[in-house]
C-alpha positions in Angstrom: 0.8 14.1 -5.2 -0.5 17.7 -4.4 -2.1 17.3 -1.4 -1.7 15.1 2.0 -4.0 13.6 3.9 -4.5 15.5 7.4 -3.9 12.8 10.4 -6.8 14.9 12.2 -6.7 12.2 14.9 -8.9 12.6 18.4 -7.0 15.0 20.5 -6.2 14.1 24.0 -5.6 10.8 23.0 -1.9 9.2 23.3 -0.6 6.4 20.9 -1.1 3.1 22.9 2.4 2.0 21.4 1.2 -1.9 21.4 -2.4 -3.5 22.6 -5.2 -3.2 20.1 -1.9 -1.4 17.8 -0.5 -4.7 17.4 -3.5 -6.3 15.5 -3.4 -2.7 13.2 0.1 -2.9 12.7 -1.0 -6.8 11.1 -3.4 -5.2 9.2 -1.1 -2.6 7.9 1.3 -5.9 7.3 -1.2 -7.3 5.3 -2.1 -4.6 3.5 1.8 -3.5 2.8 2.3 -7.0 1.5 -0.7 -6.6 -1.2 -0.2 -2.9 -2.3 3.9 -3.4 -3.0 4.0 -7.1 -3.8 1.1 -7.6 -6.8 2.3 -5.3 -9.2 5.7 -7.4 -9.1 4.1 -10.4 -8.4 1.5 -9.7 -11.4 4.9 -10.3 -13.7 4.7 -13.9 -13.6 1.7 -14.0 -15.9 3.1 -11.8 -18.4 3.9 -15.4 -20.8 0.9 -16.2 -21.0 -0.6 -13.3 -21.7 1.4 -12.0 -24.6 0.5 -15.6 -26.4 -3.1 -15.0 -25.5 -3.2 -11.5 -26.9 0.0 -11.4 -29.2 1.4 -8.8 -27.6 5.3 -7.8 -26.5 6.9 -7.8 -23.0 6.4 -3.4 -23.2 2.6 -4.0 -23.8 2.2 -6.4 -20.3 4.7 -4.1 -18.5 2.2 -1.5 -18.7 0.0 -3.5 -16.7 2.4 -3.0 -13.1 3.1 0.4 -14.7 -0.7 1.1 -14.5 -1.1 -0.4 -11.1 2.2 2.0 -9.6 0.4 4.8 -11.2 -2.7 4.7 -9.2 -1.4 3.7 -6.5 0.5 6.5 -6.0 -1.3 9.2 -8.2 -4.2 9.0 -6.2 -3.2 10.4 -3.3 -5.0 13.4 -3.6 -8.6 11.1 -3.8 -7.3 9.1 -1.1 -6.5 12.3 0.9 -10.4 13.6 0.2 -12.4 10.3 0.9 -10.3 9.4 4.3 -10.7 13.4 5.9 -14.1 12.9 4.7 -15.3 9.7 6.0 -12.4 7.8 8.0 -9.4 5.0 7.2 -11.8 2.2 8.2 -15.0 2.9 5.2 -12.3 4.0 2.7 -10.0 0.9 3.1 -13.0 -1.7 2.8 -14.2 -0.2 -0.1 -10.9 -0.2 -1.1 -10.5 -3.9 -1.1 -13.8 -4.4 -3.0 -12.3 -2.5 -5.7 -9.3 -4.1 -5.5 -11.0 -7.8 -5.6 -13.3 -6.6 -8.3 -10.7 -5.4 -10.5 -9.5 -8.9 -10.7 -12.2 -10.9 -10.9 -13.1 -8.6 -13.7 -9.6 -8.9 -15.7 -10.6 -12.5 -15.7 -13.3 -12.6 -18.3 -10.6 -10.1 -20.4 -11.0 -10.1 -24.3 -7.9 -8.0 -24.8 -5.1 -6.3 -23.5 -7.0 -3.4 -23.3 -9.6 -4.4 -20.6 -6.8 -5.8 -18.6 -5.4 -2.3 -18.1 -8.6 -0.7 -17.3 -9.6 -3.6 -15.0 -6.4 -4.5 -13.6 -4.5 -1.7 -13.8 -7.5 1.2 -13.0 -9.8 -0.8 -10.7 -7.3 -3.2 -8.7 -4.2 0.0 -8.1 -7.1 2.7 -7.0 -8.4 -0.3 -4.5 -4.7 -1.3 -3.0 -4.7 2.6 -3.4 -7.1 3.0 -0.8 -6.1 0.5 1.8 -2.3 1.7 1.7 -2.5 5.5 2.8 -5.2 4.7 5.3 -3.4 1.8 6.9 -0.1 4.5 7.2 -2.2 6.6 9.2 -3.9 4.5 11.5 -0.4 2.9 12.5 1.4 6.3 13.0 -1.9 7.1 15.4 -1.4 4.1 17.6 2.3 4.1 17.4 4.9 6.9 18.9 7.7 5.7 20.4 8.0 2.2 18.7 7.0 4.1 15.2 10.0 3.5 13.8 9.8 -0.4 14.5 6.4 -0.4 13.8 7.1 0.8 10.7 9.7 -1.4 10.1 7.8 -4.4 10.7 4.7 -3.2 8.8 7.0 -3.0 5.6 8.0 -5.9 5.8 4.9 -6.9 4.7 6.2 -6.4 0.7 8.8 -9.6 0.9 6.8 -11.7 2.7 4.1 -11.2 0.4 5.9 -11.2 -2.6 8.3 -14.8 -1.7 4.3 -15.8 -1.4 2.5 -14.6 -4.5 5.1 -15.0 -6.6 5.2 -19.0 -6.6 1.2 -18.6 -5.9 0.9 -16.8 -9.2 2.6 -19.6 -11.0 1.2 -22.5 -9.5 -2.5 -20.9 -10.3 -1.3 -20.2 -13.9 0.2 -23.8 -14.2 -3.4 -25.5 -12.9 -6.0 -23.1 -13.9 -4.6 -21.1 -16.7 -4.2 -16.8 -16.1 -7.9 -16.8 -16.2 -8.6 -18.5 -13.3 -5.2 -17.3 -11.5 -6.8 -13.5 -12.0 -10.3 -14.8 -10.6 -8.5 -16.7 -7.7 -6.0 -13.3 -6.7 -9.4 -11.6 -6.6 -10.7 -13.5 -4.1 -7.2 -13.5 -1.8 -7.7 -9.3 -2.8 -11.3 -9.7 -0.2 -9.0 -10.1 2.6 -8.1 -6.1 2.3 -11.6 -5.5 4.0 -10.8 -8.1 6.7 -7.7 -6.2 6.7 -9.7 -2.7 7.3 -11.9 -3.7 10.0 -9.0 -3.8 11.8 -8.8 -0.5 11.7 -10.8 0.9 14.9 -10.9 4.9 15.3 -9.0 5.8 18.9 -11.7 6.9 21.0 -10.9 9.9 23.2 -11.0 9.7 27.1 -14.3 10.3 28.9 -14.2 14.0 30.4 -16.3 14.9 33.0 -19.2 17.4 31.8 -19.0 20.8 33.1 -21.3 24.0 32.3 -20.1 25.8 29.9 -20.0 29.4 29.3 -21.7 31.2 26.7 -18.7 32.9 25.5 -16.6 28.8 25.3 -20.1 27.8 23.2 -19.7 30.4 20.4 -15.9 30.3 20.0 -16.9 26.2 19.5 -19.2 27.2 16.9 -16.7 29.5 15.4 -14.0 26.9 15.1 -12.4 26.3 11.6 -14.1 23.9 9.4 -11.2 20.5 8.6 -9.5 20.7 5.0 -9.5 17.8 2.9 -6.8 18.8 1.7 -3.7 20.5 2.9 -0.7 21.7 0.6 0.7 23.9 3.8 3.3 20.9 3.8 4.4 22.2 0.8 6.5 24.8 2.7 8.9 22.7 4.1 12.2 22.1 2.5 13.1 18.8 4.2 9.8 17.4 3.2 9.8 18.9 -0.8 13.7 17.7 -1.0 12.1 14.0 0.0 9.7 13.9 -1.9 11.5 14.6 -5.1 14.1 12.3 -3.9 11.7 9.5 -3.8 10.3 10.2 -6.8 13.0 9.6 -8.6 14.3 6.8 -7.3 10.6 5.3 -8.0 10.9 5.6 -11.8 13.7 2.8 -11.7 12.5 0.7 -8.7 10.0 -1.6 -9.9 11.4 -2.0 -13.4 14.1 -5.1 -12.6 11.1 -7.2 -10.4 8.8 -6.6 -13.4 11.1 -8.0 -15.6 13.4 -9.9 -14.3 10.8 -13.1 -14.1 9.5 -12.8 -18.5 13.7 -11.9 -19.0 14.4 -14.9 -17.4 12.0 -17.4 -18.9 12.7 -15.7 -22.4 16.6 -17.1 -21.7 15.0 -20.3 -21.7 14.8 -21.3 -17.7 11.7 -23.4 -16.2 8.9 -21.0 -15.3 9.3 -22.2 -11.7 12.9 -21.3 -11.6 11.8 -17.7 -13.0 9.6 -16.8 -10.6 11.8 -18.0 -7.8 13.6 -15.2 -8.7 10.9 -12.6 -7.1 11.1 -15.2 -3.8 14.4 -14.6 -3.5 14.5 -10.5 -3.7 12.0 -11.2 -1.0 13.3 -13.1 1.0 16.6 -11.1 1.0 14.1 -7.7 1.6 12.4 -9.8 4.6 15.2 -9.1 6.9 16.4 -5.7 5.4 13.5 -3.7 6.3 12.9 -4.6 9.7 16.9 -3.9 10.4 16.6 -0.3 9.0 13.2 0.2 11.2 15.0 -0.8 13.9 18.5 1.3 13.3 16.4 4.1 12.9 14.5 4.3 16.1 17.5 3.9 17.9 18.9 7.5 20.2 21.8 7.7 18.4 20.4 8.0 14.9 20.0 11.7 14.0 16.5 12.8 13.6 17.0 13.1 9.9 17.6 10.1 9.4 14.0 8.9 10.3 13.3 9.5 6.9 15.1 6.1 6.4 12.1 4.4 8.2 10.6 2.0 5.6 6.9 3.3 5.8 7.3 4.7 2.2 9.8 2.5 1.4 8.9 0.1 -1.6 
């Protein structure tokens, strides 16, 4: 953590709420879908890979563990590169690092290179599409945030009732090698994903002379932080934050197991990894309902922290 990202938007310009918002809010889908889903969905290959390298079910759990790690300990990074260049650069070169970090793993030796590859290169890509995406929806959504949100997260089941069963029908025809190598290449559509992503342009004004006295006090004005820990001082936000924190230490463990736990009870690999489809199917139609609840009058304002945009 230590830092956030400062939405330093165009002033003067107000959230469409819908047009060119709807094809970010599928980007944001998409990218939702990849950054929550693969660790999880990364599980169904753990078999294979402890016969490959002899290794337990703690050593291939570090794997997700790696990807969560980056994915959320870079923030700070993310923060920097997006005040510094912009959500669209920063999210395309996130999804060649994210592709790269696959097709890399494939040509993996040990367990070792997996984590670096994997783990490093693959959760500091998904790491750079995710916080970008947030920020571009929130700029061209206001008052349907909280559905927009909503929809956006759903983006985690969907994708997950998908890779899942993908992951094992690669790994069943072409081995984890070429399942990693594959993955990489669905990974490209992140930059697809990012180009989606087009700045809000400010209204046109019409030029006037300007003063000597309104040129300086423009030349004077405060050079953009990249990174602001002002947001630091509010309770609410510090009490969340723990809060969430918390509850991510236990989160991902039963999907990352759940899938090697039940093919180690001896069920068909098929049947195991139906087991991820399932949670996400069930999630597909939670998180939209909660998006919805909470952009509705009634709702106290406090409870917008419910909204499912850093939900996982």
């Amino acid at each position: 953590m230590g830092g956030v990202a400062l939405d330093d938007g165009p002033t003067g310009v107000k959230a469409p709420d819908g047009g060119w918002g709807w094809a970010v809010l599928f980007g944001c889908f998409i990218i939702t879908g990849f950054s929550y889903a693969f660790p999880k969905a990364v599980s169904v290959f753990f078999k294979e890979l402890i016969k490959e390298f002899g290794v337990g079910y703690s050593d291939t759990a570090w794997i997700s563990s790696i990807l969560l790690a980056m994915l959320y300990g870079t923030g700070p990074l993310c923060s920097v590169m997006v005040n510094r260049f912009g959500c669209r650069p920063v999210m395309m070169l996130g999804g060649i690092f994210a592709s790269l970090g696959m097709i890399l793993a494939s040509f993996s030796t040990s367990i070792i290179h997996i984590y670096l590859c994997t783990g490093v290169i693959t959760g500091l890509g998904l790491a750079l599409n995710f916080q970008p995406s947030l920020i571009m929806l929130n700029r061209y959504f206001s008052e349907k945030r909280p559905l927009a949100n909503g929809l956006a997260a759903a983006g985690s089941p969907v994708a997950l009732c998908c890779l899942s069963p993908l992951g094992q029908v690669l790994q069943h025809h072409y081995g984890w090698r070429g399942g990693f190598l594959i993955l990489g290449g669905v990974l490209l559509n992140c930059c697809a994903c990012g180009a989606l992503m087009r700045p809000l342009v400010p209204p046109k004004k019409v030029e006037e002379p300007e003063s000597g006295t309104k040129a300086v006090e423009e030349k004077k004005k405060p050079k953009a932080k990249l990174l602001d820990f002002s947001v630091f001082k509010d309770r609410g936000f510090v009490i969340y934050t723990i809060a969430a924190s918390i509850m991510v230490l236990g989160l991902f463990v039963p999907p990352v197991f759940v899938v090697s736990y039940a093919k180690e009870m001896g069920n068909e690999d098929t049947k195991s990894a139906l087991l991820l489809t399932i949670l996400g199917f069930i999630d597909i139609f939670a998180r939209p309902t909660c998006g919805i609840i909470a952009g509705l009058k009634w709702v106290p304002a406090l409870c917008l922290f419910l909204q499912l945009r850093h939900d996982l």
